[in-house]
C-alpha positions in Angstrom: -13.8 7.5 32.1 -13.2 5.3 34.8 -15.5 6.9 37.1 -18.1 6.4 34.4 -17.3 2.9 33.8 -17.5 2.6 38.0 -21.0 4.2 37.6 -22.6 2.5 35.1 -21.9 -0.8 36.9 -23.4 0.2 39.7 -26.4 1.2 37.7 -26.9 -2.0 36.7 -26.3 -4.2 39.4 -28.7 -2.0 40.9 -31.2 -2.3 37.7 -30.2 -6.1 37.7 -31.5 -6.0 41.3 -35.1 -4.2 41.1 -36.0 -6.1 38.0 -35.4 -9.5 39.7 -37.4 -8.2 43.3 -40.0 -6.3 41.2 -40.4 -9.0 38.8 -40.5 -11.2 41.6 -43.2 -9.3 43.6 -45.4 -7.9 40.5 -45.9 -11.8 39.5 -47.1 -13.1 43.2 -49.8 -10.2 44.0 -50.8 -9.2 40.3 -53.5 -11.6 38.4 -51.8 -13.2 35.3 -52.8 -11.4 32.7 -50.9 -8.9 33.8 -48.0 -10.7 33.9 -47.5 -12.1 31.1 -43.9 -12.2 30.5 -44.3 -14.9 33.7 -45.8 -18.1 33.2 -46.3 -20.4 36.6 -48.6 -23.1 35.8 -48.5 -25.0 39.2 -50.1 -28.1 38.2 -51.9 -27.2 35.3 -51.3 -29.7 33.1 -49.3 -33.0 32.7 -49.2 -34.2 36.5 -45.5 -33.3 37.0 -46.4 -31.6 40.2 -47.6 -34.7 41.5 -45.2 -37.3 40.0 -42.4 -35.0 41.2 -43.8 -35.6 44.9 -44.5 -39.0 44.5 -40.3 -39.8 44.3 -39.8 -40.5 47.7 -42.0 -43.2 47.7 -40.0 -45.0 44.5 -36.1 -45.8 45.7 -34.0 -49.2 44.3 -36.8 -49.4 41.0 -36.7 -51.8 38.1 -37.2 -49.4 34.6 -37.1 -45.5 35.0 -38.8 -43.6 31.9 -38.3 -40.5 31.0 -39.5 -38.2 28.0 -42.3 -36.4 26.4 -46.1 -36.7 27.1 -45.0 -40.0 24.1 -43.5 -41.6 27.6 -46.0 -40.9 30.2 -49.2 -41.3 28.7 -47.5 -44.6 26.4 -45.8 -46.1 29.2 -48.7 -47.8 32.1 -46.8 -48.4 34.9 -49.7 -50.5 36.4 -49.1 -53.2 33.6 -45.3 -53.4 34.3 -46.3 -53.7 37.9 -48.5 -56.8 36.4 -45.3 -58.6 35.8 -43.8 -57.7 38.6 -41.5 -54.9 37.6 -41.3 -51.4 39.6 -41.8 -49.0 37.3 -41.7 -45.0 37.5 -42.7 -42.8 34.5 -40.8 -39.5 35.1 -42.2 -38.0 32.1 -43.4 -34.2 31.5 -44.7 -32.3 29.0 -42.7 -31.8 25.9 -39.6 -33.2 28.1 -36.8 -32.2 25.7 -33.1 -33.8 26.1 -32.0 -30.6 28.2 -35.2 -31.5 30.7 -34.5 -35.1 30.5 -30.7 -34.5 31.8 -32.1 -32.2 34.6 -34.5 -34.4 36.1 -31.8 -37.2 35.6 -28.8 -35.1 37.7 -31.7 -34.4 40.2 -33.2 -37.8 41.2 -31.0 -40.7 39.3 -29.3 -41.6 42.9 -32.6 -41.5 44.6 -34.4 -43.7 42.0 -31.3 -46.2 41.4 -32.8 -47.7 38.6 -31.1 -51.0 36.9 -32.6 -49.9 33.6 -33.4 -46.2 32.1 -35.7 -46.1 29.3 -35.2 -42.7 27.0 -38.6 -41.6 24.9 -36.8 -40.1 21.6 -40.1 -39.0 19.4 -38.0 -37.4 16.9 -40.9 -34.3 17.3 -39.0 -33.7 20.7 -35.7 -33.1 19.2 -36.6 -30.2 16.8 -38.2 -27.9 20.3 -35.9 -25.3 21.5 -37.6 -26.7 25.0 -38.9 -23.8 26.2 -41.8 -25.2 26.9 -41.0 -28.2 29.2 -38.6 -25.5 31.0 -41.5 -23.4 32.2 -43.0 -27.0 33.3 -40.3 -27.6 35.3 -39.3 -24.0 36.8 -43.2 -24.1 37.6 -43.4 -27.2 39.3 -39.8 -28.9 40.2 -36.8 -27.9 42.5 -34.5 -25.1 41.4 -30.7 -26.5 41.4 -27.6 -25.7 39.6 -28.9 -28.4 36.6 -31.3 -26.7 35.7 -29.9 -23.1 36.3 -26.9 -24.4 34.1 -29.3 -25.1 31.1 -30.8 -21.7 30.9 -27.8 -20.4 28.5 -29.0 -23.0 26.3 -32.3 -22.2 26.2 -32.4 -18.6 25.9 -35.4 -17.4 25.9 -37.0 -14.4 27.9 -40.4 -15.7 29.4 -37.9 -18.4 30.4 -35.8 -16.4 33.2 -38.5 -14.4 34.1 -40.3 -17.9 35.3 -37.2 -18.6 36.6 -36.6 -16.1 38.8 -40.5 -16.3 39.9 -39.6 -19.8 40.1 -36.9 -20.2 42.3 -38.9 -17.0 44.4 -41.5 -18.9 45.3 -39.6 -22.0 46.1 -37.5 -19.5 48.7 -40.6 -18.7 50.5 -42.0 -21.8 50.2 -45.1 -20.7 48.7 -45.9 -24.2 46.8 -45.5 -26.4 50.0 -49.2 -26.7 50.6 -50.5 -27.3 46.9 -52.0 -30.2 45.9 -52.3 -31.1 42.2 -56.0 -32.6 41.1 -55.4 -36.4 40.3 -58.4 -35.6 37.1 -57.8 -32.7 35.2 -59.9 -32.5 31.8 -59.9 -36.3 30.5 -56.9 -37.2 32.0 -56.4 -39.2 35.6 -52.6 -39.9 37.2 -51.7 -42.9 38.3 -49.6 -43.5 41.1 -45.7 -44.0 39.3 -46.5 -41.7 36.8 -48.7 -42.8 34.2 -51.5 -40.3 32.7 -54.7 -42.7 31.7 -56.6 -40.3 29.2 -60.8 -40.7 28.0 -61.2 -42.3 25.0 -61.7 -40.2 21.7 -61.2 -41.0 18.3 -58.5 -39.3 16.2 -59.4 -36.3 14.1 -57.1 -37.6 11.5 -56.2 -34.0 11.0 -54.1 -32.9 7.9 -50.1 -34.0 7.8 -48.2 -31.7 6.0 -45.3 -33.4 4.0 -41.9 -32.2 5.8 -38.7 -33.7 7.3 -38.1 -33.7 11.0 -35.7 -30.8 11.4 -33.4 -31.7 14.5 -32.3 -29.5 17.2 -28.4 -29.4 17.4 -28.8 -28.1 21.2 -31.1 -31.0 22.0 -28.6 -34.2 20.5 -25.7 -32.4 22.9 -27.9 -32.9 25.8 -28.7 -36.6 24.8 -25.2 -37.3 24.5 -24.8 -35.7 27.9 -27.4 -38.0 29.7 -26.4 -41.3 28.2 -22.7 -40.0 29.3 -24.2 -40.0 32.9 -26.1 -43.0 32.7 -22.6 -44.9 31.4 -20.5 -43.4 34.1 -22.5 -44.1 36.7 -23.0 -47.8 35.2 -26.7 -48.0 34.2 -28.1 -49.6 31.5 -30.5 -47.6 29.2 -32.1 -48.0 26.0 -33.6 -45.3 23.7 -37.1 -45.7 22.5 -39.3 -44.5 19.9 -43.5 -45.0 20.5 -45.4 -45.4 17.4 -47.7 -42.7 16.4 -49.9 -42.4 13.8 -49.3 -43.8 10.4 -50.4 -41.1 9.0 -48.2 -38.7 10.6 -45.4 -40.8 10.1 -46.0 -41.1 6.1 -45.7 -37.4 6.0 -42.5 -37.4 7.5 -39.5 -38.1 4.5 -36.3 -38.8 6.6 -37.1 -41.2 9.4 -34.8 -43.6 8.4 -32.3 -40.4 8.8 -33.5 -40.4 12.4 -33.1 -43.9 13.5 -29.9 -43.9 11.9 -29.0 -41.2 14.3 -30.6 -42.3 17.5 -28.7 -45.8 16.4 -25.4 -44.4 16.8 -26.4 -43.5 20.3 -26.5 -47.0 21.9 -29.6 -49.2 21.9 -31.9 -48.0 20.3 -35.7 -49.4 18.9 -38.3 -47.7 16.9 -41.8 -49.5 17.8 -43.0 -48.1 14.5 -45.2 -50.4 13.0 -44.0 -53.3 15.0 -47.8 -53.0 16.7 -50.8 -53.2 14.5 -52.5 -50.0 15.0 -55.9 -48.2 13.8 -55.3 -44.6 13.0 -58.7 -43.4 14.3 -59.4 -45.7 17.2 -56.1 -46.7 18.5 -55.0 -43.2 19.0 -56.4 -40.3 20.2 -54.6 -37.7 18.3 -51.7 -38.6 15.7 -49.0 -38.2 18.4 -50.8 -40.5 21.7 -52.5 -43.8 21.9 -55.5 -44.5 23.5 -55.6 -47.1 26.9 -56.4 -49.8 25.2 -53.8 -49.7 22.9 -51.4 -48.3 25.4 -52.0 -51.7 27.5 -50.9 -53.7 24.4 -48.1 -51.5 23.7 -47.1 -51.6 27.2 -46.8 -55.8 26.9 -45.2 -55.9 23.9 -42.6 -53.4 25.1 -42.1 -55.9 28.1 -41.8 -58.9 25.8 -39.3 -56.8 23.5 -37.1 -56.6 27.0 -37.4 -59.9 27.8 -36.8 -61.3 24.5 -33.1 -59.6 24.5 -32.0 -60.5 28.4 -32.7 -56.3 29.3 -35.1 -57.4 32.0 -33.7 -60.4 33.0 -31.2 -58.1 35.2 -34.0 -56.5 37.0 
């Protein structure tokens, strides 16, 4: 029995072994369709390739925000720049809580911001945040952080990016890429802002439902705003309107702020703007740049007006 037990270990740390090299080496030569367990989309979407790169260049800032695509295509860093504030948008696509606390444990001491701003669209919380994972293991460093989170996430196409991931990053085979500043109808800006074309909003269907949150995802908020109070920096959490109509169809967000309030500061900027449905937003989750220019001052004013930016 022993001698079994010996065997079959050895079995599969050898199995363990040639699935990770030959996942490893099937994903790099064959095309992707025939991979498709692996998903490494270098700088396909979102710009967090780029803003990634960019965080050198940003030390000592003002406001540091973080989030979903809500927080870096709401957030224009050039009007905060306007009034003198240094601004970086570290936002990615569908940036859960886990991805949030990641990015945070990676590049909060580099960034020393006075003030953190935390996107909380209440969508965000009910993901799993598989999504944003493969983001990130696509286009970000591999560190303990983010290897820590993967029993959290659980999900196959996960570790298979993962280990393609942190493969590539071995043999520094993303040293030379380059992310377009343009993809589709969306432009970067330099400190992470996404400017997107105008387009009117389909004003697509809502279904009537509650926002079902994500246990997983409130244990890593708690977790961030622990780091962000042990290493003594302010933050606030933040909600960015979308559309009204969306928002009608949801029946517990007074359920949500309640809970986001017991986390520390905390401000819904549902309608606290005057907002058009169709031309003030593009879809019913993201504002057009017009709109994203007034949201962007009155979100300055609303820091001003309670002393947060008079620290800065």
């Amino acid at each position: 029995m022993k001698k079994f037990i010996i065997h079959l270990l050895s079995f599969s740390v050898f199995a363990l072994f040639f699935y990770v090299i030959g996942l490893a080496l099937w994903s790099w030569i064959m095309p992707n369709y025939m991979a498709k367990n692996v998903r490494n989309c270098i700088g396909c979407y979102g710009h967090l390739n780029t803003r990634i790169k960019e965080i050198p260049n940003y030390k000592d800032i003002d406001i540091l925000i973080l989030g979903s695509s809500h927080a870096y295509r709401g957030f224009d860093t050039r009007v905060f720049k306007k009034h003198g504030i240094n601004a970086f948008n570290l936002g990615s696509s569908a940036q859960s809580p886990i991805q949030t606390y990641i990015l945070l444990n990676q590049y909060l001491d580099e960034l020393n911001p006075k003030l953190v701003v935390l996107e909380v669209y209440a969508g965000v919380l009910e993901l799993d945040g598989v999504e944003s994972s493969l983001d990130l293991a696509a286009n970000n460093k591999m560190d303990k952080y983010y290897y820590q989170t993967l029993k959290d996430i659980r999900n196959l196409q996960t570790y298979n990016s993962t280990i393609y991931g942190t493969f590539r990053e071995l043999f520094h085979l993303n040293d030379n890429f380059k992310e377009d500043s343009i993809q589709e109808e969306s432009r970067y800006i330099k400190g992470g802002y996404v400017e997107s074309e105008y387009k009117q909003n389909p004003l697509l269907e809502e279904k009537t439902s509650k926002w079902i949150i994500n246990s997983v995802q409130i244990h890593y908020l708690d977790k961030t705003i622990n780091l962000l109070k042990d290493k003594n920096i302010d933050y606030i959490l933040v909600q960015t309107p979308i559309s009204k109509k969306l928002y009608e169809a949801k029946t517990n967000n007074k359920e949500i702020d309640s809970l986001l309030s017991s986390k520390g500061k905390y401000f819904s900027f549902q309608n606290k703007i005057e907002l058009n449905d169709t031309t003030d937003f593009y879809d019913s989750n993201h504002l057009n740049q017009k709109a994203v220019e007034r949201f962007s001052e009155m979100f300055i004013q609303f820091l001003k007006n309670r002393n947060l930016i008079s620290k800065l």
